[in-house]
PDB file of the backbone (N, CA, C, O) and the ligand in Angstrom, with CONECT records:
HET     ZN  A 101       1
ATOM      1  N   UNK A   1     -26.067 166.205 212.478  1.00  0.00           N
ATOM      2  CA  UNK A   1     -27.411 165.649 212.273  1.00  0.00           C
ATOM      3  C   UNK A   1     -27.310 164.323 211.516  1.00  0.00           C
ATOM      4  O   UNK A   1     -26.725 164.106 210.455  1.00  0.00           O
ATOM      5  N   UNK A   2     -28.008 163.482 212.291  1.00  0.00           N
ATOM      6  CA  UNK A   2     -27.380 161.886 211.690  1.00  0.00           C
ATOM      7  C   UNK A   2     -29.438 161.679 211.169  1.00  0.00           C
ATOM      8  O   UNK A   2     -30.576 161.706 211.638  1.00  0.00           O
ATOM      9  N   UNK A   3     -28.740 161.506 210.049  1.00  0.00           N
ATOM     10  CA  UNK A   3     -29.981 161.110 208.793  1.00  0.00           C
ATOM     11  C   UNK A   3     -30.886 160.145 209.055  1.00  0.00           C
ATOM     12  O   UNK A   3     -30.287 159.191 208.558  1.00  0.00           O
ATOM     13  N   UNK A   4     -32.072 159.618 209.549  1.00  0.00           N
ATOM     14  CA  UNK A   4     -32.665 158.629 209.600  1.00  0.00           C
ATOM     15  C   UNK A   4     -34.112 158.486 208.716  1.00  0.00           C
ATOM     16  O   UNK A   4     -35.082 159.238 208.805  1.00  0.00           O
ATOM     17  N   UNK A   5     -33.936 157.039 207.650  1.00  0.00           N
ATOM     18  CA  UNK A   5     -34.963 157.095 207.457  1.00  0.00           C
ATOM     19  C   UNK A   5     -36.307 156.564 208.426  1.00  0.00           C
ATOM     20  O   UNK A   5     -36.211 156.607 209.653  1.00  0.00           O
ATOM     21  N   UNK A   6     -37.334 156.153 207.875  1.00  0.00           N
ATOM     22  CA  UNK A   6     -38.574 155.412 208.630  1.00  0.00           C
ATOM     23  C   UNK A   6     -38.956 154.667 207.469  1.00  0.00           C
ATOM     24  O   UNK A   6     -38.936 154.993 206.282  1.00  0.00           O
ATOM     25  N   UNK A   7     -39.373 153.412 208.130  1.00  0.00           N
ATOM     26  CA  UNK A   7     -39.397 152.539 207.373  1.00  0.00           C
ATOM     27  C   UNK A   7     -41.402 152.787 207.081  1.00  0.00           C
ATOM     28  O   UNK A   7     -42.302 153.149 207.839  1.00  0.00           O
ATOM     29  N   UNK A   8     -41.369 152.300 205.384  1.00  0.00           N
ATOM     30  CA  UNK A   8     -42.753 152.886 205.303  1.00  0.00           C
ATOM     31  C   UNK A   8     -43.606 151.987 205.284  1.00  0.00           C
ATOM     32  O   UNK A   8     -44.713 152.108 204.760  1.00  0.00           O
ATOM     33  N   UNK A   9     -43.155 150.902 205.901  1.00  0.00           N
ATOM     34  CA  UNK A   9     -44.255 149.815 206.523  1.00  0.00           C
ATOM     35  C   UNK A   9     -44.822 150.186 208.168  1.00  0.00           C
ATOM     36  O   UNK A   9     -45.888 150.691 208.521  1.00  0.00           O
ATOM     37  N   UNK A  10     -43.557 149.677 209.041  1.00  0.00           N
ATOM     38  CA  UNK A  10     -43.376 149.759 210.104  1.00  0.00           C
ATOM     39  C   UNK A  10     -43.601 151.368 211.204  1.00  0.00           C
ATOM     40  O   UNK A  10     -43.975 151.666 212.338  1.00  0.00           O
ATOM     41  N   UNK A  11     -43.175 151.912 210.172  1.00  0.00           N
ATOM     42  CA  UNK A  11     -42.543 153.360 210.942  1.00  0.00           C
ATOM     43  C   UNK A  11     -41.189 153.243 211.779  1.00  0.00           C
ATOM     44  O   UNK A  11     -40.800 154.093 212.580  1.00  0.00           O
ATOM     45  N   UNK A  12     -40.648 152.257 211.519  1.00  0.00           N
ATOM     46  CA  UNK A  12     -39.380 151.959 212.495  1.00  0.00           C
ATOM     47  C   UNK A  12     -38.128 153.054 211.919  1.00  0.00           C
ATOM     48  O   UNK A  12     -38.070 153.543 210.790  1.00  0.00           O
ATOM     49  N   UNK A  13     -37.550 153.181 212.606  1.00  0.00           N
ATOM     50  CA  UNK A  13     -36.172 154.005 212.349  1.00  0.00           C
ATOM     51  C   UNK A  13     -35.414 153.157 211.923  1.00  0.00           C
ATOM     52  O   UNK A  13     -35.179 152.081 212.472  1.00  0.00           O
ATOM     53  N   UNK A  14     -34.827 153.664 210.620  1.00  0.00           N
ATOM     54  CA  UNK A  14     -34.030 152.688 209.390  1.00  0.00           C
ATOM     55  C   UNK A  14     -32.698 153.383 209.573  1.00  0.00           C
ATOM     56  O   UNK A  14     -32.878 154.600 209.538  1.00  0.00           O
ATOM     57  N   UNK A  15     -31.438 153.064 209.754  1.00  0.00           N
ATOM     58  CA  UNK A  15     -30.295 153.557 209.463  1.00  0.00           C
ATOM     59  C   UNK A  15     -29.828 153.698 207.786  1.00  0.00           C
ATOM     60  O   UNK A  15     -29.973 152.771 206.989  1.00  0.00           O
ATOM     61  N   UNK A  16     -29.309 154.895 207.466  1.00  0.00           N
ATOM     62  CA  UNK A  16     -28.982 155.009 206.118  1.00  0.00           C
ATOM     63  C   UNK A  16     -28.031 153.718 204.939  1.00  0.00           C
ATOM     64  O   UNK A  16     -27.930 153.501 203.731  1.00  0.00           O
ATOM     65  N   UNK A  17     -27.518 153.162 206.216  1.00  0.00           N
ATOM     66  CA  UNK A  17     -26.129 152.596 205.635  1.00  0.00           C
ATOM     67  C   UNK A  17     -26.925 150.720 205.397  1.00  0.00           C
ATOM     68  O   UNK A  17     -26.443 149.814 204.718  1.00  0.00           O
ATOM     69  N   UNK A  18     -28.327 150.685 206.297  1.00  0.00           N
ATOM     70  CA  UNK A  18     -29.078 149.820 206.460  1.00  0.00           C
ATOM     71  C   UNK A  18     -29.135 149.202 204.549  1.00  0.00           C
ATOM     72  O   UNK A  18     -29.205 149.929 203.558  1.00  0.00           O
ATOM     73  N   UNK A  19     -29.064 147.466 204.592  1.00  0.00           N
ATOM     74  CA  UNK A  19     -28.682 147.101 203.260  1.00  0.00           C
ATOM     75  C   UNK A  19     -30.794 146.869 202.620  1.00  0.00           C
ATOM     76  O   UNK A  19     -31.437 146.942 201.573  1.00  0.00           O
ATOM     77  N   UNK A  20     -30.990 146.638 203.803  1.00  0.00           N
ATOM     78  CA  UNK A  20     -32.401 147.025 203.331  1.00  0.00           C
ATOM     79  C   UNK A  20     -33.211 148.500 203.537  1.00  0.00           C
ATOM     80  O   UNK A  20     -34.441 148.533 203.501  1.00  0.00           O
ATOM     81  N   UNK A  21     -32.569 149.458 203.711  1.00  0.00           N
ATOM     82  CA  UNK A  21     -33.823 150.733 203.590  1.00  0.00           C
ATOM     83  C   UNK A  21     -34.150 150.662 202.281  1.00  0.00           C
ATOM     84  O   UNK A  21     -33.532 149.872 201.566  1.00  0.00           O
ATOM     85  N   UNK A  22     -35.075 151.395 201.799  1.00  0.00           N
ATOM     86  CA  UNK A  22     -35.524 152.128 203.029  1.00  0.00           C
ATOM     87  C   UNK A  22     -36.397 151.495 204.214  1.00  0.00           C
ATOM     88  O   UNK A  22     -36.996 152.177 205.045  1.00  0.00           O
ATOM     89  N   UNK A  23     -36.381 149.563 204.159  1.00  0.00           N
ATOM     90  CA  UNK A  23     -37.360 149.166 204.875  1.00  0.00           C
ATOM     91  C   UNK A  23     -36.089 149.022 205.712  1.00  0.00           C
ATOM     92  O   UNK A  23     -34.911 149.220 205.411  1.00  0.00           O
ATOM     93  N   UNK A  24     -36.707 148.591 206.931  1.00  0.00           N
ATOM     94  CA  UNK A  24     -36.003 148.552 208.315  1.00  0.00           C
ATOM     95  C   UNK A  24     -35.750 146.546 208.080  1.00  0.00           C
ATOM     96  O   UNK A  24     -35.283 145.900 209.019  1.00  0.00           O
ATOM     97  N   UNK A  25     -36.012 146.077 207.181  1.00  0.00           N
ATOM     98  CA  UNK A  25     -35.936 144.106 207.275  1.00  0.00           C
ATOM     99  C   UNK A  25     -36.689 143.789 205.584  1.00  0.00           C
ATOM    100  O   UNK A  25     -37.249 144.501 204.751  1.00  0.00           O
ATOM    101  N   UNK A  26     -36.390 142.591 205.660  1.00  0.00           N
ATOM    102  CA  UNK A  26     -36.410 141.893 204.730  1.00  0.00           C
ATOM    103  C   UNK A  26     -37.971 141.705 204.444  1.00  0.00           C
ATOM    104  O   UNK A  26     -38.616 141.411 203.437  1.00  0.00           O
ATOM    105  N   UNK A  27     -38.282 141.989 205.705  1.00  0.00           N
ATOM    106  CA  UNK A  27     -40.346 141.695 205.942  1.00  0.00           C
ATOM    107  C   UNK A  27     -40.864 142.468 205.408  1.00  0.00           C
ATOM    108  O   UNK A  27     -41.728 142.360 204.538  1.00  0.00           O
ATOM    109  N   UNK A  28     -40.284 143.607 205.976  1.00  0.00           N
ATOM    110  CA  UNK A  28     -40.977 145.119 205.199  1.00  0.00           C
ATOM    111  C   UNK A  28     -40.942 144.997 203.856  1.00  0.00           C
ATOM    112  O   UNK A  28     -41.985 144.939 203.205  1.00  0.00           O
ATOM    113  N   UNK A  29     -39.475 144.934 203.176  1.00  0.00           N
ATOM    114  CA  UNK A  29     -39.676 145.421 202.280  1.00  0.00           C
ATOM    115  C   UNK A  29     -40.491 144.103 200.979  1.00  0.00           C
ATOM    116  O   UNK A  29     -40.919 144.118 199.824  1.00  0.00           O
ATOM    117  N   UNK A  30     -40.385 143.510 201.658  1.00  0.00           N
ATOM    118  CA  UNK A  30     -41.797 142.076 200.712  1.00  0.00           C
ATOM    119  C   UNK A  30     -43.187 142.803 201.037  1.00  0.00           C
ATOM    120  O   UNK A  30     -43.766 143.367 200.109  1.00  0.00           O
ATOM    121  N   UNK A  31     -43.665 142.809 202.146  1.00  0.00           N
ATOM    122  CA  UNK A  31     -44.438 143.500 202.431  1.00  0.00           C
ATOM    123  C   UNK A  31     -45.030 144.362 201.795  1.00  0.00           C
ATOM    124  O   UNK A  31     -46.252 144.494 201.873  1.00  0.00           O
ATOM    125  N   UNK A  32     -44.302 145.076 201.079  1.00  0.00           N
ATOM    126  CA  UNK A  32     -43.986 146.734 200.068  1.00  0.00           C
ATOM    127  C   UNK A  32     -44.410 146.032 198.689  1.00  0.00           C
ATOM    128  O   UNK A  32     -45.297 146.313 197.883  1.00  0.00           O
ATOM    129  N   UNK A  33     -43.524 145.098 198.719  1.00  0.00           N
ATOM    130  CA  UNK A  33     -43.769 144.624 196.998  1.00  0.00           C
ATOM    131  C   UNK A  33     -44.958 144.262 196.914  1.00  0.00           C
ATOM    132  O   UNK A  33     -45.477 144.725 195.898  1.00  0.00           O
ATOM    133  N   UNK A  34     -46.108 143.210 197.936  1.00  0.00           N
ATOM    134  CA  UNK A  34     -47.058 142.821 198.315  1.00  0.00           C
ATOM    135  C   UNK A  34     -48.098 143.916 197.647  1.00  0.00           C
ATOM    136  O   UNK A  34     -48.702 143.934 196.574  1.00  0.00           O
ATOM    137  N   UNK A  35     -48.025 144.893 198.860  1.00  0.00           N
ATOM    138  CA  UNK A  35     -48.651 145.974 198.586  1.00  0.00           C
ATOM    139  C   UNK A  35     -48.997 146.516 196.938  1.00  0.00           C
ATOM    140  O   UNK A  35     -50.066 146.632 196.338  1.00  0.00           O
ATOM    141  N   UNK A  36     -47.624 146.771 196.548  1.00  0.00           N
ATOM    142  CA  UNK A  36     -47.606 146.958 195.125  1.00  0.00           C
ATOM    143  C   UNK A  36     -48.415 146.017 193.520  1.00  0.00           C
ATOM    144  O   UNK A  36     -49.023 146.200 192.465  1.00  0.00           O
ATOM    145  N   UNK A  37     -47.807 144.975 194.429  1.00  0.00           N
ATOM    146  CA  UNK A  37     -48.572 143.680 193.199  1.00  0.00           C
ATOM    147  C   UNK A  37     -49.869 143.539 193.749  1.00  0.00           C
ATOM    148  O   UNK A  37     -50.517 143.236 192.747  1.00  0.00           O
ATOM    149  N   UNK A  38     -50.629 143.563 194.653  1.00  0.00           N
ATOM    150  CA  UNK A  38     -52.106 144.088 194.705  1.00  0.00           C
ATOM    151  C   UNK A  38     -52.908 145.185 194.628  1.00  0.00           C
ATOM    152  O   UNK A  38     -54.110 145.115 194.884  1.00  0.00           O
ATOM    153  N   UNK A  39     -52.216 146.469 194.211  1.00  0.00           N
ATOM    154  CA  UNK A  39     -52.660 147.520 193.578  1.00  0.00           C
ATOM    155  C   UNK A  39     -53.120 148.333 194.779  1.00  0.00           C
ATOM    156  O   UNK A  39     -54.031 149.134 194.570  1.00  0.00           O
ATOM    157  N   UNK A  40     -52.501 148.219 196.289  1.00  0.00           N
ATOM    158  CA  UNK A  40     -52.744 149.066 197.178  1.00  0.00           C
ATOM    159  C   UNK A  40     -52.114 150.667 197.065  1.00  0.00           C
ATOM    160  O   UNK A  40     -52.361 151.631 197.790  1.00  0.00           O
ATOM    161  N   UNK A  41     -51.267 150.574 195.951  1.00  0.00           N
ATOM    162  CA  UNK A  41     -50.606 152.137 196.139  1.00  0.00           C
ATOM    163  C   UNK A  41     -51.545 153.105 194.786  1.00  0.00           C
ATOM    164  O   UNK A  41     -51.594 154.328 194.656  1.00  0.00           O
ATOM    165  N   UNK A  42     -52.228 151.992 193.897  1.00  0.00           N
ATOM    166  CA  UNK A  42     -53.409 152.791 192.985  1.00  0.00           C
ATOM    167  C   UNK A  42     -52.188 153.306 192.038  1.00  0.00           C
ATOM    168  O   UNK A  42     -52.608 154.099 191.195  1.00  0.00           O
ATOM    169  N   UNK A  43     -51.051 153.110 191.969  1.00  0.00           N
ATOM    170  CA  UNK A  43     -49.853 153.490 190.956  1.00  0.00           C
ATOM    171  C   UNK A  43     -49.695 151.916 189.387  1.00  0.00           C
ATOM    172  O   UNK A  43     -48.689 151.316 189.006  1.00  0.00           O
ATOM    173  N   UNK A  44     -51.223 151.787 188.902  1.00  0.00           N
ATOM    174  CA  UNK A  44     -50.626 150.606 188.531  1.00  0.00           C
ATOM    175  C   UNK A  44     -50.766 150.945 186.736  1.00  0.00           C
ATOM    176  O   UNK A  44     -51.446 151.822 186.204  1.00  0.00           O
ATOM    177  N   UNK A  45     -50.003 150.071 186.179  1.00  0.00           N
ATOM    178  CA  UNK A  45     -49.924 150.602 184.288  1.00  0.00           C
ATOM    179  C   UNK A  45     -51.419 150.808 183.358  1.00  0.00           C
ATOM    180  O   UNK A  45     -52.220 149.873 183.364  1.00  0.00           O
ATOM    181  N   UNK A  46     -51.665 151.792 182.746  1.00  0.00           N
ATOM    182  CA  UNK A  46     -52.678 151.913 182.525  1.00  0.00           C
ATOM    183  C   UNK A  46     -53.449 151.234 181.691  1.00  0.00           C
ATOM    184  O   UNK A  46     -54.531 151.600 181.233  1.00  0.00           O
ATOM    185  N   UNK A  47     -52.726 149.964 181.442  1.00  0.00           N
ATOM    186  CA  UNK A  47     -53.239 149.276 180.501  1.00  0.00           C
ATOM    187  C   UNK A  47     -54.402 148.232 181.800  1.00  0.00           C
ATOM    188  O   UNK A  47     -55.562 147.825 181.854  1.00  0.00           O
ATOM    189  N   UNK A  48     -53.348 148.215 182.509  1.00  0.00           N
ATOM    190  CA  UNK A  48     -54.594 147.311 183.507  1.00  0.00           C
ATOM    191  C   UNK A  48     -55.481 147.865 184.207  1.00  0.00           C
ATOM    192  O   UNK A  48     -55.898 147.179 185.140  1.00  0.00           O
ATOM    193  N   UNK A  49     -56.139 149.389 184.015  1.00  0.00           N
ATOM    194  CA  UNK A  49     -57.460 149.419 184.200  1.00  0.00           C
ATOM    195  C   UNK A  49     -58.093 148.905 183.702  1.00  0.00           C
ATOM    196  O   UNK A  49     -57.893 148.404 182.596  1.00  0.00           O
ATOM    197  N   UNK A  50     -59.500 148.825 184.620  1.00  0.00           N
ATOM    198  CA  UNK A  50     -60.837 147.934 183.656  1.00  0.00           C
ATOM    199  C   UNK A  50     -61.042 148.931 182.633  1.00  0.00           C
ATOM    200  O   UNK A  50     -61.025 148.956 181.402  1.00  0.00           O
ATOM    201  N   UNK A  51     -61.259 149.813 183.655  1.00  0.00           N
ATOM    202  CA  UNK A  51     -62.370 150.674 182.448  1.00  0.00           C
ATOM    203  C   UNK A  51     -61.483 150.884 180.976  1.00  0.00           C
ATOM    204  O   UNK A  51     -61.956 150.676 179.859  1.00  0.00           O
ATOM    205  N   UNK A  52     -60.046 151.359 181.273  1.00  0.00           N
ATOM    206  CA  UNK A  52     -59.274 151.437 180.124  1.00  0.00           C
ATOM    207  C   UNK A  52     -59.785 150.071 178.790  1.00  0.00           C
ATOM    208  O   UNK A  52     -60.000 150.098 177.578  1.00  0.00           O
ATOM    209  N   UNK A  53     -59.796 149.270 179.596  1.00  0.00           N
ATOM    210  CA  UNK A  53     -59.705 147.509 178.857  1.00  0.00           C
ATOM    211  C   UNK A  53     -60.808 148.077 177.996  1.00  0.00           C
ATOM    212  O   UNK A  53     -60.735 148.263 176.782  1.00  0.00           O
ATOM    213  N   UNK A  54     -61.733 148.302 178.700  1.00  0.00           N
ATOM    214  CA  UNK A  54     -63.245 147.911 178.107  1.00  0.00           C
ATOM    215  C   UNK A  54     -63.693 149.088 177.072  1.00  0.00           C
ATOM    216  O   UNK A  54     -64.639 149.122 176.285  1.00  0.00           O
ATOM    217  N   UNK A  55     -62.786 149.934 177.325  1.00  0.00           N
ATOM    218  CA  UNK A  55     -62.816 151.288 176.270  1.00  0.00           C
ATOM    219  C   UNK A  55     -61.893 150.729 174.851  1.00  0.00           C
ATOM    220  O   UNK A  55     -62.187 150.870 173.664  1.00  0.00           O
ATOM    221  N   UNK A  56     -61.146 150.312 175.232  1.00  0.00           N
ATOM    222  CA  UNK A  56     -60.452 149.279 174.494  1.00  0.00           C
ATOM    223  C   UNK A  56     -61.224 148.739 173.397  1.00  0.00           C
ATOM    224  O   UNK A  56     -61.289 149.034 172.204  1.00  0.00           O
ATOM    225  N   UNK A  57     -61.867 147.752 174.216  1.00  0.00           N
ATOM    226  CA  UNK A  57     -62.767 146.490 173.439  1.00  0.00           C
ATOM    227  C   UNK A  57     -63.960 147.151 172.914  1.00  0.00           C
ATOM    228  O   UNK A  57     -64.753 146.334 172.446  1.00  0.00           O
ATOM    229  N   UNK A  58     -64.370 148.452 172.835  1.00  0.00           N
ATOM    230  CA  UNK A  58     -65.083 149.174 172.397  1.00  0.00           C
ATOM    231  C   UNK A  58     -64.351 149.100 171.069  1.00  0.00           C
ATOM    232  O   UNK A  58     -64.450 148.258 170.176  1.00  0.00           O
ATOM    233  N   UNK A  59     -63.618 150.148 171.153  1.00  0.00           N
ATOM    234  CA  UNK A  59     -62.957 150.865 170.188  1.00  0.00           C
ATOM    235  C   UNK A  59     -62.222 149.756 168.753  1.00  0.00           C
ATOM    236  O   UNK A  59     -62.058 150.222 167.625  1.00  0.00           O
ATOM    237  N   UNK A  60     -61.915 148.488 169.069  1.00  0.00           N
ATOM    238  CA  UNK A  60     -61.477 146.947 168.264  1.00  0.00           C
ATOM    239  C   UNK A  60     -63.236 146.964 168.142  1.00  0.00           C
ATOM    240  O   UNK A  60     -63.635 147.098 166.985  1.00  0.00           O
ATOM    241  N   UNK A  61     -64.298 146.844 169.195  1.00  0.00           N
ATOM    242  CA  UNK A  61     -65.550 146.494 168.188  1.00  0.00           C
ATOM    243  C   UNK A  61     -65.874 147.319 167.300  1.00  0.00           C
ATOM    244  O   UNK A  61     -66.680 146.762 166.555  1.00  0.00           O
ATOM    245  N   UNK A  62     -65.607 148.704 166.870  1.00  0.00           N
ATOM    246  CA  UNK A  62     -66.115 149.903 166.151  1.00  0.00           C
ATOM    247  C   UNK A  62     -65.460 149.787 164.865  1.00  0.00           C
ATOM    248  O   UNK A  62     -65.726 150.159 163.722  1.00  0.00           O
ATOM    249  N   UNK A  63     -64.415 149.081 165.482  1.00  0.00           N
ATOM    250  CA  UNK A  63     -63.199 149.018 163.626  1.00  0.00           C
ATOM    251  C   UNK A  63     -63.331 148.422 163.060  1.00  0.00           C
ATOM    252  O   UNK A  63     -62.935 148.534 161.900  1.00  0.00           O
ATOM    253  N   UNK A  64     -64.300 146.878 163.730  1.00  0.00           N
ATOM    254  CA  UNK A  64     -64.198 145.509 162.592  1.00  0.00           C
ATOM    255  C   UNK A  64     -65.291 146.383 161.693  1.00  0.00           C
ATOM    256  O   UNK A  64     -64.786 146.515 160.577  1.00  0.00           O
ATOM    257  N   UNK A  65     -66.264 146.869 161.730  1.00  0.00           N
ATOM    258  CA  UNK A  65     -66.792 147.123 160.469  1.00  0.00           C
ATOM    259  C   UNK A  65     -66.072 148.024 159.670  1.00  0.00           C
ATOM    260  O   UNK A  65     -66.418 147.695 158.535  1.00  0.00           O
ATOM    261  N   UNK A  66     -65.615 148.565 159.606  1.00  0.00           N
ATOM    262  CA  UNK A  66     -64.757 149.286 158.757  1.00  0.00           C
ATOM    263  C   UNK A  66     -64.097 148.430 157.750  1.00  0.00           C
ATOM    264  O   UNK A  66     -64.207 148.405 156.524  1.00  0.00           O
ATOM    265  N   UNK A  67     -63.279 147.632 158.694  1.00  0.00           N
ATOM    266  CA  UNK A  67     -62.444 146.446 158.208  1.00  0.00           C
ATOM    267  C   UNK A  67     -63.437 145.825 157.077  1.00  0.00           C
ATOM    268  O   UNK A  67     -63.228 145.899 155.866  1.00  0.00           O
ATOM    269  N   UNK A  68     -64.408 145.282 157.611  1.00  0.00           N
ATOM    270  CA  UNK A  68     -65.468 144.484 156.608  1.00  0.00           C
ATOM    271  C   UNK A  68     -65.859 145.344 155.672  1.00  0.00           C
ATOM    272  O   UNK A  68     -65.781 144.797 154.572  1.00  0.00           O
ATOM    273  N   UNK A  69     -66.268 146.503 155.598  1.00  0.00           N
ATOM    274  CA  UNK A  69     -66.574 147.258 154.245  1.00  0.00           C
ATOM    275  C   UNK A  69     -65.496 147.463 153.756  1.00  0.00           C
ATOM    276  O   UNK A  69     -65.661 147.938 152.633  1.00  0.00           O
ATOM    277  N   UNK A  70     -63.975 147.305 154.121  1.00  0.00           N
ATOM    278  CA  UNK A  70     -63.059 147.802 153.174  1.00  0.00           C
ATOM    279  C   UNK A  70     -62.479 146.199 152.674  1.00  0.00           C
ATOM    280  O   UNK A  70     -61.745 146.369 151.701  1.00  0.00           O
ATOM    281  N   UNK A  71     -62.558 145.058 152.953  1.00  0.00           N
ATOM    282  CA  UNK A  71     -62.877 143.948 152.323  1.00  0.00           C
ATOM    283  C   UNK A  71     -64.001 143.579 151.056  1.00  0.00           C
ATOM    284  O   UNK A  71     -63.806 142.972 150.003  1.00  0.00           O
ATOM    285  N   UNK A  72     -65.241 144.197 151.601  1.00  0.00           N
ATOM    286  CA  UNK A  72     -66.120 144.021 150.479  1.00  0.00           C
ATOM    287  C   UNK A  72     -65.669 144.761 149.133  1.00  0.00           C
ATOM    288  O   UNK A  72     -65.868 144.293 148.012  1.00  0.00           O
ATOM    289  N   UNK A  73     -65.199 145.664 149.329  1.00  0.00           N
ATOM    290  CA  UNK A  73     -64.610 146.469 147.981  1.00  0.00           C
ATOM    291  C   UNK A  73     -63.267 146.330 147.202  1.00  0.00           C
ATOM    292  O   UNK A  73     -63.046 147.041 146.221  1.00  0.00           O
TER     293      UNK A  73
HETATM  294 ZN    ZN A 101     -40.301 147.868 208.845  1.00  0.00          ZN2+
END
């Protein structure tokens, strides 16, 4: 049984020993990165959600007063 991947752009049949699998070419696998750096796979760091951000910028607005009453004293 001879191993083949598929390339997960194309669907093309990738040989194992292939220096680009798992893409089947050099296209695919840019293609892939493409994909990735525009947030098509939804796998991206959680710092760059919005909503994360903005929960964020909540949470820095809730502290400066703190900050300021523990200055006044
Ligand atoms: Zn391909």
């Amino acid at each position: 049984m001879t191993k083949i991947l598929k390339c997960p752009i194309c669907k093309k049949a990738v040989p194992l020993d292939d220096p680009n699998m798992p893409f089947c070419s050099d296209r695919c696998r840019t293609i892939d990165l493409g994909k990735w750096a525009s947030g098509d796979y939804k796998i991206s760091s959680p710092i760059l959600d919005p909503d994360l951000l903005e929960e964020l910028e909540h949470a820095e607005q809730q502290r400066h007063p703190v900050d300021e009453t523990k200055w006044k004293n």
